[in-house]
N, C-alpha and C positions, 0 to 999 in steps of 0.2 A: 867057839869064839863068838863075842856077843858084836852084833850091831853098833855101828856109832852114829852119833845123832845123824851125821852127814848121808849114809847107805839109809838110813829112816827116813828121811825128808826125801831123796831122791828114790826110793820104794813109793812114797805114798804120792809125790807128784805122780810117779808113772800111772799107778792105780786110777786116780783122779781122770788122768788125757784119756788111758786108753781101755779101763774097763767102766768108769763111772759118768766117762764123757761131761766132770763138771768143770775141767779145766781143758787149755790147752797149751803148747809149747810158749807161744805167745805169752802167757799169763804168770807164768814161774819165773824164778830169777835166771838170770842168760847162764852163771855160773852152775848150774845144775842141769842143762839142758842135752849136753852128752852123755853125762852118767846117767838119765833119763831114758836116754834112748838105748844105750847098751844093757841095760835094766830089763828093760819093755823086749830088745832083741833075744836079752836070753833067758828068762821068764813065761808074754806070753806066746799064745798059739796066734801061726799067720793067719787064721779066723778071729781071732779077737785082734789083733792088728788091724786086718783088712776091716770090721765090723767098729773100728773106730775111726777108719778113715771113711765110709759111707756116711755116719753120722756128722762127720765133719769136724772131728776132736783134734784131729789131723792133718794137714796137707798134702798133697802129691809127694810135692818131694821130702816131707817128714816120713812118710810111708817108705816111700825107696833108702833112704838112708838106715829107719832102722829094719828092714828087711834085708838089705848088706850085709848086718852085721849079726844077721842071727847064723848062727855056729854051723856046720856042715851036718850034716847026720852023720 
């Protein structure tokens, strides 16, 4: 199944906030901001989470919310 523009744009915000650090929550439209985070949750690693919230691409509580929602092992 192919990608829609929508799962694209919220793919490549995430990449931007939380491995490219040239955006942040703040900077994206408000309506893509959970699919953002549930993205980022089941994607990447809590080492690239946590290594975007040092940089500051992040907030505390942006960090907690999507480390909530990443999946159990």
């Amino acid at each position: 199944m192919s990608e829609t523009l929508r799962e694209r744009m919220a793919r490549g915000y995430a990449n931007m906030i939380v491995i490219d650090g040239t955006r942040t929550f703040a900077t994206i439209p408000a309506g893509y901001v959970a699919e953002v985070k549930i993205y980022s949750a089941n994607t990447f690693t809590l080492a690239q989470i946590d290594a975007a919230f040092a940089r500051e691409s992040i907030t505390e509580s942006e960090w907690q919310e999507i480390v909530a929602l990443i999946p159990a092992a």
